[in-house]
C-alpha positions as CSV (number, residue, x, y, z in Angstrom):
1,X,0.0,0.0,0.0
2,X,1.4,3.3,-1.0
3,X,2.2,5.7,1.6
4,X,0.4,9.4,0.8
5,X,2.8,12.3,1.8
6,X,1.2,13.4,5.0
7,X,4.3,15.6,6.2
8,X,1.3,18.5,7.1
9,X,1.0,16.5,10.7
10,X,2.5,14.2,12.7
11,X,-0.7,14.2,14.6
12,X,-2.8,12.1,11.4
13,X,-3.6,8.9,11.1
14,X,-2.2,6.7,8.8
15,X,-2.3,3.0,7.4
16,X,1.2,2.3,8.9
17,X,1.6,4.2,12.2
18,X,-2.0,2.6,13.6
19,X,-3.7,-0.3,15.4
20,X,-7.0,-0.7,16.0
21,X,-8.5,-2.1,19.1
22,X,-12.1,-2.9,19.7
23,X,-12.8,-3.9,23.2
24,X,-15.8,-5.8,24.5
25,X,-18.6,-5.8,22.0
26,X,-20.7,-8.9,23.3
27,X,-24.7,-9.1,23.8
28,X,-24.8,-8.1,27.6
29,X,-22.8,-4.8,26.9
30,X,-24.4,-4.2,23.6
31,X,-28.1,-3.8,25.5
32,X,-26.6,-2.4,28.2
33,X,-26.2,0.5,26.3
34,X,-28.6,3.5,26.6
35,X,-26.3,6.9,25.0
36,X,-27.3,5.6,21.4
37,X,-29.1,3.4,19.6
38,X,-28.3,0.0,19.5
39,X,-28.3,-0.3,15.6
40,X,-26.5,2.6,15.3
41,X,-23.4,1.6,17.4
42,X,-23.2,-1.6,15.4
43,X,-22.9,-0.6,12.1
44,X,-20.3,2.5,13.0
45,X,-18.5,-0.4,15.4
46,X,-18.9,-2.9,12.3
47,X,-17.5,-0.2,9.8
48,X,-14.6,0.4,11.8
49,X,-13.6,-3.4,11.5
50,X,-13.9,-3.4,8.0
51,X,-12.1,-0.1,7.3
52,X,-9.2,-1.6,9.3
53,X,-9.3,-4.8,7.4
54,X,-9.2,-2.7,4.4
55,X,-6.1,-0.4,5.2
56,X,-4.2,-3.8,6.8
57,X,-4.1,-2.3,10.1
58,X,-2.9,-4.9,13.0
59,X,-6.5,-5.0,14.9
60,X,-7.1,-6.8,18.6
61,X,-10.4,-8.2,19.5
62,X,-11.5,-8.1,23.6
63,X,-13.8,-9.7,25.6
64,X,-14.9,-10.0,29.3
65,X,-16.3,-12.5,31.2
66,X,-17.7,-14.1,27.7
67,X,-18.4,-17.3,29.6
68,X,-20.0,-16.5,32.6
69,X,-21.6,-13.3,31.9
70,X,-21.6,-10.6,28.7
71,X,-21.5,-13.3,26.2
72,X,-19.1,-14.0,22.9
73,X,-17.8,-11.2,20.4
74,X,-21.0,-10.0,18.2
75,X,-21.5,-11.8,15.4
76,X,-21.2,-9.3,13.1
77,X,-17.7,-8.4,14.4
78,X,-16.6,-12.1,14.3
79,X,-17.8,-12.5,10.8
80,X,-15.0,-9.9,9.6
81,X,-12.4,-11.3,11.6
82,X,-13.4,-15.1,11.5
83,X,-9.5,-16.5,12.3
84,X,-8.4,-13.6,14.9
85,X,-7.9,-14.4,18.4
86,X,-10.7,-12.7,20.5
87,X,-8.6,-12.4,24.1
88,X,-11.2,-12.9,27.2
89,X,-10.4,-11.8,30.7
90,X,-11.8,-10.8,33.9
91,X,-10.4,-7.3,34.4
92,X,-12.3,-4.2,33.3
93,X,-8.9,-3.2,31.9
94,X,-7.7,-4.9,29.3
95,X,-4.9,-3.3,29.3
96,X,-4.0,-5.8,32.2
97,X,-4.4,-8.7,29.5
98,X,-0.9,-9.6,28.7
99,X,-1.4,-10.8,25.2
100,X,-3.4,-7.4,24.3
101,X,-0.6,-5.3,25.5
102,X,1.6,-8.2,23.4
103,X,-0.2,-7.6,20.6
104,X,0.5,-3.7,20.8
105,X,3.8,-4.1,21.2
106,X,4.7,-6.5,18.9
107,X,2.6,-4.4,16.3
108,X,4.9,-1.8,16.9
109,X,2.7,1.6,16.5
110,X,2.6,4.7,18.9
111,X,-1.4,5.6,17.5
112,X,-3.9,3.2,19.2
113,X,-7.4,3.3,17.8
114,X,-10.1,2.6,20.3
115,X,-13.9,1.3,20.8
116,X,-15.8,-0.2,23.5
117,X,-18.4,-0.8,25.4
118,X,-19.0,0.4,27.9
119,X,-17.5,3.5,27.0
120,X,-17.3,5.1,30.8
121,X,-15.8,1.4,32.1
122,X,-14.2,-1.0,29.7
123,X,-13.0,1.8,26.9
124,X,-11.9,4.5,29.7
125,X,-9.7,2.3,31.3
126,X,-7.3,0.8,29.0
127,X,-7.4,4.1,27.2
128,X,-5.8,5.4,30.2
129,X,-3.7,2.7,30.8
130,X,-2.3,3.4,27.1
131,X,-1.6,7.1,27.9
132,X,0.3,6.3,30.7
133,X,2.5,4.1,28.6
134,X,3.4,6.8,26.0
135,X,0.6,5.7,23.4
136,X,-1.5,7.9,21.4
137,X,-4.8,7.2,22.0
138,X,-7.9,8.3,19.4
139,X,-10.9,7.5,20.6
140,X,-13.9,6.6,18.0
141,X,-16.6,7.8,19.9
142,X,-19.8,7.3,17.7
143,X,-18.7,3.5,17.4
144,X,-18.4,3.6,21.5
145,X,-21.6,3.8,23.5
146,X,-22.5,4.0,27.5
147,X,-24.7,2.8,30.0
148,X,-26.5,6.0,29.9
149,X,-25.6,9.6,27.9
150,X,-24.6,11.7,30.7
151,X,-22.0,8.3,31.3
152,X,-20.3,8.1,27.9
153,X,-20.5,12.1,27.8
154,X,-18.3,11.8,31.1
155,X,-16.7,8.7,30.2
156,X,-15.1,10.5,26.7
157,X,-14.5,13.8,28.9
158,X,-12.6,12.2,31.4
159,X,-10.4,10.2,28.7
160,X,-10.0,13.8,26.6
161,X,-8.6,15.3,29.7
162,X,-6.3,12.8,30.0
163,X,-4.9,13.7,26.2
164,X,-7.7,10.9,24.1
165,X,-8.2,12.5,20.9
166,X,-11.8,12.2,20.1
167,X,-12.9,10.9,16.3
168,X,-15.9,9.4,14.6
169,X,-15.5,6.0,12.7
170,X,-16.2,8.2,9.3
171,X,-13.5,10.7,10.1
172,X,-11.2,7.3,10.7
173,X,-11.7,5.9,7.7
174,X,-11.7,9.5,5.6
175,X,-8.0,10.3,7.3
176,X,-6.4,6.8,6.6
177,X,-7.8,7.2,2.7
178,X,-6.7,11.1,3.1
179,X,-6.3,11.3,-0.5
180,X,-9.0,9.7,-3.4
181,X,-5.8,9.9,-5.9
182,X,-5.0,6.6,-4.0
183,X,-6.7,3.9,-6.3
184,X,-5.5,1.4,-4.3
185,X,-8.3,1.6,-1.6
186,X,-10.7,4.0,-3.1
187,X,-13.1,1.3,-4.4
188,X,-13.4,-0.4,-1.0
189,X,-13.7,2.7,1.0
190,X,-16.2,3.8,-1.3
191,X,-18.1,0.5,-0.6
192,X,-18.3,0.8,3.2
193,X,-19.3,3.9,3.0
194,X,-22.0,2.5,1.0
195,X,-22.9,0.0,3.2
196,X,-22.2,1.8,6.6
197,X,-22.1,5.7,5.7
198,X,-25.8,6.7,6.1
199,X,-26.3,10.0,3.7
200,X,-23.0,10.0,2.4
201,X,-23.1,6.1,1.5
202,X,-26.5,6.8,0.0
203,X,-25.4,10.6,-2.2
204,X,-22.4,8.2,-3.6
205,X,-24.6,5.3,-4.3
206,X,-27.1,7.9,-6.2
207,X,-24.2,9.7,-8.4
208,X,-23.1,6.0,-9.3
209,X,-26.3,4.5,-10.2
210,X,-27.0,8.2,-12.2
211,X,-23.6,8.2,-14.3
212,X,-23.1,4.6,-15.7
């Protein structure tokens, strides 16, 4: 994949300076949230997997207590990532998994993408675990959801305070294309935002259909 000239800002996201990690995205947690709607956290969660699939970024599945309690990893999620290790653990913190922080390491790559659920519990956390450990941390808020608004509104406050930089799962995907002169992944990007964009899926799906 050809690296775009993105000397502007250290600050951007890229295909090769990022791992994604989506943290605890099982049926308990999934109900249990109450800041959006359920359908609406699932398809912006669902988009984020596949926008990392299609920019190769390393990605690390979670779960908690999937056994006893909260259930396996959605469906959904599994379904794009049907032969990656989903890490289960009893800690709210996954950063106190071992093979997650592994994972991170052995990926190599100071920008950590986040998601979870719950976003004031199980994303807060780790995401402040990461800070501590010199990561950068960008939180994708819209694909994130809490037990309650005023909960994920304090949950992402408290993580922005701590230096999270906030960012929705179309802004992801928009800033690791960054430029539609790169053919390479312009076709798939333009497909999930088909299939996951809402009004901008649907305007690009009407010019299509209007110039063949």
């Amino acid at each position: 994949m050809s690296e775009v000239n993105r000397a502007e800002s250290a600050r951007i996201l890229t295909p090769q300076n990022s791992t994604l990690i989506l943290i605890d995205y099982q049926p308990q947690t999934v109900v249990g949230v109450q800041s959006h709607a359920h359908s609406l956290v699932m398809n912006n969660v669902v988009g984020l997997a596949k926008t990392a699939k299609v920019f190769d970024l390393p990605t690390i599945l979670t779960t908690v207590a999937a056994e006893t309690f909260t259930g396996p990893l959605m469906q959904a999620i599994s379904d794009v990532y049907p032969d990656k290790p989903v890490y289960d653990r009893s800690s709210l913190n996954a950063w106190t998994d071992n093979r997650v922080v592994g994972d991170i390491e052995k990926a190599g790559r100071k920008k950590l993408i986040m998601a979870g659920l719950w976003t004031e519990l199980c994303l807060t956390l780790p995401v402040l675990s990461a800070l501590d450990h010199g990561y950068e941390v960008y939180i994708v808020t819209d694909a994130s959801g809490g037990a309650s608004a005023e909960a994920h509104a304090m949950g992402i406050e408290r993580m922005m305070q701590a230096g999270a930089v906030p960012m929705t799962w179309i802004g992801v995907i928009s800033e690791l294309q960054y430029d539609w002169a790169d053919t390479e992944t312009y076709e798939a990007v333009n497909q999930l935002v088909i299939q996951h964009g809402g009004a901008w899926g649907a305007g690009v799906e009407y010019y299509r259909a209007k110039t063949k």
